[in-house]
Structure formats: C-alpha cells, structure tokens
C-alpha positions in Angstrom: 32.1 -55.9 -35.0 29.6 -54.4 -32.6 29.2 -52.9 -29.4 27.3 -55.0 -26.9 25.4 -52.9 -24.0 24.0 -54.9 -21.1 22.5 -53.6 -18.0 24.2 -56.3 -16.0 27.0 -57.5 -17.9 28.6 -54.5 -19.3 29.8 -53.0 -22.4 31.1 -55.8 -24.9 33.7 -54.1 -27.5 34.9 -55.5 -31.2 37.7 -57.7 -30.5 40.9 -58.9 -32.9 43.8 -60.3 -33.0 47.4 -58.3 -34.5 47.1 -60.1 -37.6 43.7 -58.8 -38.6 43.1 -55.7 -36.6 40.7 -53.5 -39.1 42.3 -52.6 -42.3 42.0 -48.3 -42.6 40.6 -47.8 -39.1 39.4 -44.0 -38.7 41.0 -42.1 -35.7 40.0 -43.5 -32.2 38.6 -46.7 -33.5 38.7 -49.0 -30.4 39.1 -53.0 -29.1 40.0 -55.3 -27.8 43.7 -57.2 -29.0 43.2 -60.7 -27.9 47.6 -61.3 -29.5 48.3 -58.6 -26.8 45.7 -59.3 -24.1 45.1 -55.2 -24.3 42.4 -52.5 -25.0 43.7 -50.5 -27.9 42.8 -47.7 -30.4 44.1 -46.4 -33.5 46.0 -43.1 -33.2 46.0 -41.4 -36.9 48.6 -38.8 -35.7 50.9 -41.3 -35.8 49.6 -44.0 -37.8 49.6 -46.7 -35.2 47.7 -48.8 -32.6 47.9 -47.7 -28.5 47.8 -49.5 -25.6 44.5 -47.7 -24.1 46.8 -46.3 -21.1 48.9 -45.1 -23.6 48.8 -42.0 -24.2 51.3 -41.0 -27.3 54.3 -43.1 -28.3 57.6 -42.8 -26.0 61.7 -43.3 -26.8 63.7 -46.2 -25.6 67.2 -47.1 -25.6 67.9 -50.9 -26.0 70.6 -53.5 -25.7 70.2 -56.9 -27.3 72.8 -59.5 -26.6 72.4 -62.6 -27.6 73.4 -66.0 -26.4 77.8 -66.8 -27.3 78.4 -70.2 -28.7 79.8 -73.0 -27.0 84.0 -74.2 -26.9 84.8 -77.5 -28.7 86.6 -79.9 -26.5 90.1 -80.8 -27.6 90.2 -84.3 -29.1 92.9 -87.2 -29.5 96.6 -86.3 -30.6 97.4 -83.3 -29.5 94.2 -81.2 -31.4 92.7 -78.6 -29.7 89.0 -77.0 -29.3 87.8 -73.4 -30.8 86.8 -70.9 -28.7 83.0 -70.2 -29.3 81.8 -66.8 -31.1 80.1 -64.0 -28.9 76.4 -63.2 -29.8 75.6 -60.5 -32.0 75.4 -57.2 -30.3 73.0 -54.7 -30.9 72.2 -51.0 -29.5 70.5 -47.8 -30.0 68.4 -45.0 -28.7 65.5 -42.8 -29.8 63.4 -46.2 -30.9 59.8 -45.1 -30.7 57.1 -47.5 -28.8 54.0 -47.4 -30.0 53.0 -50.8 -28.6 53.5 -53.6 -26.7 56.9 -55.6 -27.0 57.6 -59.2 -27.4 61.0 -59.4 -25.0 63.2 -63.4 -25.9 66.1 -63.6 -24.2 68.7 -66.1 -25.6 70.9 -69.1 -24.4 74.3 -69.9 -24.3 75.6 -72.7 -26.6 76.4 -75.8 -24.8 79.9 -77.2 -24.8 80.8 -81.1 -25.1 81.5 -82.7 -28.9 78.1 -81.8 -29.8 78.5 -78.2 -29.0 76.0 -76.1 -30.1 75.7 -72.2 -31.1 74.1 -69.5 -29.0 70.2 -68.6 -29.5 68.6 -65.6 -30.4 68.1 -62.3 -28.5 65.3 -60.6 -29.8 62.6 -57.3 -29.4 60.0 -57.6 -32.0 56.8 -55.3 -31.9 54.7 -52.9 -34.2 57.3 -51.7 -36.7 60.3 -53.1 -34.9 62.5 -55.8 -35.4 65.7 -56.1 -33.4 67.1 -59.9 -33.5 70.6 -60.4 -32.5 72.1 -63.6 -33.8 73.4 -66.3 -31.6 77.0 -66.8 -31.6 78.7 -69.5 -33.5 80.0 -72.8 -31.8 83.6 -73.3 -31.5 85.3 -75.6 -34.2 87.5 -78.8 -34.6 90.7 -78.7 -36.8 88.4 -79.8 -39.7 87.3 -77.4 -41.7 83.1 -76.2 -41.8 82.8 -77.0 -38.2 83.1 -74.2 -36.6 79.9 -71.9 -36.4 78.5 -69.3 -38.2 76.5 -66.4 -36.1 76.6 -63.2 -34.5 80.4 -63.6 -34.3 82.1 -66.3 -36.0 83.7 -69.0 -33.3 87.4 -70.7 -33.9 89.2 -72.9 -35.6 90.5 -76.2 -34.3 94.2 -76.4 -33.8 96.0 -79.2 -35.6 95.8 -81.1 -39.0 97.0 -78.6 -41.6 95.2 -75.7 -39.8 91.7 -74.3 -41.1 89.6 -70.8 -41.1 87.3 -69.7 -38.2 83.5 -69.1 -39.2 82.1 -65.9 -40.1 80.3 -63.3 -38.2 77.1 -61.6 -38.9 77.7 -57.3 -40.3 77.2 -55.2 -37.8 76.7 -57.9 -35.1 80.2 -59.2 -34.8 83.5 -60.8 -36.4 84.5 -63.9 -37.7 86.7 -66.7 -35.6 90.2 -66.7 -35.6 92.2 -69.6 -37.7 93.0 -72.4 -36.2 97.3 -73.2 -36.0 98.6 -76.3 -38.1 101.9 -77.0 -36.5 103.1 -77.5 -33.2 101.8 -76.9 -30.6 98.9 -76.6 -32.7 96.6 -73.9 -30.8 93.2 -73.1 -31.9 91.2 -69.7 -32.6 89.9 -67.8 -30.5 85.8 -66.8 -31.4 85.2 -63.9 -32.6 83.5 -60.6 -30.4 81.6 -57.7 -30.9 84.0 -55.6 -31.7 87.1 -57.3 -33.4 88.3 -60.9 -35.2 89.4 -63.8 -32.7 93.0 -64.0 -32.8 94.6 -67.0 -34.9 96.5 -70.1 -33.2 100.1 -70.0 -33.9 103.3 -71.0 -32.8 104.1 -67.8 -31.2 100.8 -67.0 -29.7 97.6 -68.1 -28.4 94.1 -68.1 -30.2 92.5 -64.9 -27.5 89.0 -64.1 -28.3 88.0 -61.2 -29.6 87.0 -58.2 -27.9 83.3 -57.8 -27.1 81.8 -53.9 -26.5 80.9 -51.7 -23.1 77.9 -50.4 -22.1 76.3 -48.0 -20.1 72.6 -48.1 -20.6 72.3 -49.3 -17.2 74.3 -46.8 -15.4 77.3 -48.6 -15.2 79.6 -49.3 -17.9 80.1 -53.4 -18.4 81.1 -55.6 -21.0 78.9 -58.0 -23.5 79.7 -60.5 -25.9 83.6 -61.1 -26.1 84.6 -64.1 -27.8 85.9 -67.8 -26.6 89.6 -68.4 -26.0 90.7 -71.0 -28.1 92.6 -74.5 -26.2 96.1 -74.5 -26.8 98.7 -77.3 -26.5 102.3 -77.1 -24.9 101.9 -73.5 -24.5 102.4 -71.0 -21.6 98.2 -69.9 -21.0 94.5 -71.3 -23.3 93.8 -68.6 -25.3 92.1 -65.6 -23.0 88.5 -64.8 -23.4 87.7 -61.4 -25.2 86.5 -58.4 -22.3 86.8 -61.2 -19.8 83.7 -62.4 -20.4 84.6 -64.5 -22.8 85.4 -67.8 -21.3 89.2 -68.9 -21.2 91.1 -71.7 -23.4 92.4 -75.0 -22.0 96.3 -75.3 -21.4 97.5 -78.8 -22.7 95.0 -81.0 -21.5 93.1 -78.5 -19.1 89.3 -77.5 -19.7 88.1 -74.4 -21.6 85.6 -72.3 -18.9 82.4 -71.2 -19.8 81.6 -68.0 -20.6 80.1 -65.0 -17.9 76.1 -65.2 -17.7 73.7 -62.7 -19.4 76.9 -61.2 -21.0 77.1 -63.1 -24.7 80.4 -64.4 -24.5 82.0 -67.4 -25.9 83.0 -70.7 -24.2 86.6 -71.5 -24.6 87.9 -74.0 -26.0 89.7 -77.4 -24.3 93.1 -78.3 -24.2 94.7 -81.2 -26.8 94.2 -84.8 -25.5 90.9 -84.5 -24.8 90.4 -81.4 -22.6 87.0 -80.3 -21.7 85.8 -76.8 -23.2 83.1 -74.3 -21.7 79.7 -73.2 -22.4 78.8 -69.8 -23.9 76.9 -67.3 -21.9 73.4 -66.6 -22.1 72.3 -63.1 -23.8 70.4 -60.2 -22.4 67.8 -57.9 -22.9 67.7 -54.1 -21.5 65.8 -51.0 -21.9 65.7 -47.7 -20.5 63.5 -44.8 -20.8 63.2 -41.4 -18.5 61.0 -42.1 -15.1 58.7 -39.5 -16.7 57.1 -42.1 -19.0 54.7 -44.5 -17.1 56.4 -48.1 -15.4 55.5 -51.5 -17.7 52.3 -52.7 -16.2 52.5 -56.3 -17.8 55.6 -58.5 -18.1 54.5 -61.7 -19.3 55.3 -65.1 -17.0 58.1 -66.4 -18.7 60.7 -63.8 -18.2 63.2 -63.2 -15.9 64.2 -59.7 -14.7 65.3 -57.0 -12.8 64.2 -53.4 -12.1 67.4 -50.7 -11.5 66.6 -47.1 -10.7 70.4 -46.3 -10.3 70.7 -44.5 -13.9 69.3 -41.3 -12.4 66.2 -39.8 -13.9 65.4 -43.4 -15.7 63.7 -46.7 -15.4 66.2 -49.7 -16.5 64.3 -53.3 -16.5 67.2 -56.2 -17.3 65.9 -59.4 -19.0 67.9 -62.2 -18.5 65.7 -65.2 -19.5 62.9 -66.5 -21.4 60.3 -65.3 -23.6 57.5 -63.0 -23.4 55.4 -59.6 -23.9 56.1 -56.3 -21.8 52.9 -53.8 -22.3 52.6 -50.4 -20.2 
C-alpha cells in the first residue's frame, strides 16, 4: 500500500475497504475507505478509525423505532382479527461516534390475510449495533399465528380463544389473548411499554401502551400496539398512545397505524372486516450544535433537519437505507 506522487495527477493514498482496513495500524496511519467513500486515519488515543474531518469522537442520543406489525382481518362466523404488535423501541444517550453510521429505517407490516410483521430499524457502525425488531403481525383465533417481534401482536377472537405472540426483552411486550366466547373479541398487540389487553366478554382487546419521547424537543409517542377487532361490542379495541391503529366494531375495518411512529395496525371486525397496516419506524439523533453538521447522507434516506431543541442539531429519518458521515 503505497503513496503515489504525481506532478499532474496528485497524491494517490492506500486504499481499503472496512473489512480489511490494516490489522495494528500505528497512530495517524491514513486512507482511503472505499465501504465508507471517506479519507480516514487511525486514532490510537482512542483505538479507532476517523473520518479525516473528524476531529475526536462525539456523543449522540438516539431513538430507534421500528416498523409495528400489520392487523388481521376478521374472517367468517363472527371471528375477529389481532391487533398488530408495536416495533421494538430503543433509546439512549452518551453513545460515542467514532465513525460513519449506516441509518435503515423500517416498514410497517401490511394488513389483508397475508399480513405481515413490521421490518427492522437499525444504526449499525464501528462498535455499535442498535437493531430494533419489527413488530409482530396481528393473529387469527388459531393458535401460532399471530407474530413474534419487538412487541408481540394479538390473538384472534373466536374458536376456544388462544395466546398473543411474544415480544422481544427490552423492546416490547407480548399480544394480548384472544376471547373464546361471545362476542368473541380479539387481543390487542402489544407496545413498548406494557402487554396488549386480552378479548373478553367484558372488555375490548386495547393495545398496549407504547413510550414518549423528547429527543426532538417535543415530547410524542412511538410504538403503541394494534387494537384488536371486536364483535357485538360497544368500540374495536383502542390503539395503544393513539398511535396504535384502532379495532373494527362488528364488521367495521381495523385503521392503520400513525406513520414513522411504530405502532400496530388494528385488527378487523367479525364477518370479514378489513384490519389496518402498521406504521413505519423511525430513526433520530441529536447531538449539541457545537459538534460539526452531517456532511453526507446517503441517497436513499428520507429526512428532516429540526433546530427547535435549543442548543442541538436533530436529523429525523423516516425512510430507507443508507450511510450518514460528518
């Protein structure tokens, strides 16, 4: 790996890829990352690679929401549709850049029979790994099909009643149980911050609450579960934080869940009732406005720039996948 020197074309420098940067580089040893598209060096202070406009490593805070799972649609004879589970919800401050970060935003599950869980929300870079799991997809009255992920989504209602799905530790709780008796209500999915609540007789399947935030200056709400469809009752389950999306009433359709907050879809009505997608995840970071602004976001990501945390810089990811580099 040698230096090139030209009189007319420059100064060529050693270039690699992450993977096999050089194995016990000595302090300042310098290149080009082709993984990163960057000019880096090697900062034995503390042991790890910079961005050359880098100066020393910096503290973020971070919130990584991932996408809720879809509602299942209520089906033939009275049965009625889960409510899907929230996407896992992570959080923290004081996590040290010392490098670029690859930003993936997740997607809601979609709704329908074939309902599907939530994807992924995820901030992966040179020592760090934060992936929040997608939530689960909202179940039938058989048992199994209701999702496993970040939080669990709901039971069915009808048959002889079965158990929501699990959630992920630390990301989110399980689904709520689906009723087995008239007026056989389903679960709602589970949220961030507590279980969906169980179909019964006597009440409906609510999702479960999700958790509130502030990193952006205002304090909102992420990932609340699904409401879970109900049948010959007074409301469809209610979504958890209200961005969970509602239950279907009888045969009425489950509504999907609030965007780029992790909530669940809720679940449809008996008979047949339509349920709602789950909403797509998000991705934020802050950092004080003394620390440089990201000079690269790659193409495929969506966001948004917010000064109105005083004294910080707050960038809002709220699709797609790519690297961020300052």
């Amino acid at each position: 790996m040698a230096i090139t020197l030209d009189g007319t074309k420059g100064i060529t420098v050693p270039t690699w890829t992450t993977a096999n940067r050089p194995t016990n580089p000595a302090a300042g040893t310098f290149g080009f990352n082709t993984t990163i598209n960057q000019l880096e060096w090697y900062d034995t202070v503390n042991s790890g690679w910079l961005g050359i406009n880098k100066a020393t490593p910096f503290q973020i805070e971070y919130l990584v929401v991932a996408g809720g799972g879809g509602g299942r649609p209520g089906v033939d004879g009275q049965y009625t549709g889960g409510g899907g589970g929230a996407g896992g919800y992570l959080s923290g401050t004081n996590l040290t850049v010392s490098s670029s970060l690859n930003i993936t935003v997740g997607a809601g599950g979609t709704n329908g029979a074939s309902n599907t869980n939530g994807s992924d929300s995820s901030v992966i870079g040179t020592g760090i790994s934060i992936v929040a799991i997608g939530g689960g997809k909202g179940g039938t009255s058989t048992a199994g099909t209701a999702g496993v992920g970040g939080s669990g989504g709901g039971a069915g209602g009808g048959g002889s009643g079965v158990t929501g799905a699990t959630g992920t530790p630390g990301q989110g709780f399980a689904g709520g149980n689906g009723g087995g008796a008239n007026p056989w209500n389903a679960g709602g999915g589970g949220g961030a911050s507590a279980t969906g609540n169980p179909g019964s007789p006597s009440g409906n399947g609510n999702g479960g609450a999700g958790l509130n935030s502030s990193i952006t200056g205002t304090s909102l709400s992420y990932a609340g579960g699904g409401g879970g469809g109900c049948q010959n009752s007074v409301t469809g389950g209610t979504g958890g934080s209200g961005v969970g999306g509602n239950g279907g009433l009888n045969t009425g359709a489950g509504t999907s869940a609030t965007a780029n907050r992790g909530g669940g879809g809720g679940g449809g009505g008996g008979n047949n009732g339509a349920s709602g997608n789950g909403g797509s995840g998000v991705v934020i970071i802050a950092y004080p406005d003394t620390v440089a602004a990201i000079t690269s976001i790659g193409v495929g990501l969506t966001y948004t720039v917010s000064s109105s945390r005083y004294g910080y810089r707050v960038y809002t990811f709220t699709a797609g996948t790519g690297t961020i580099s300052w």
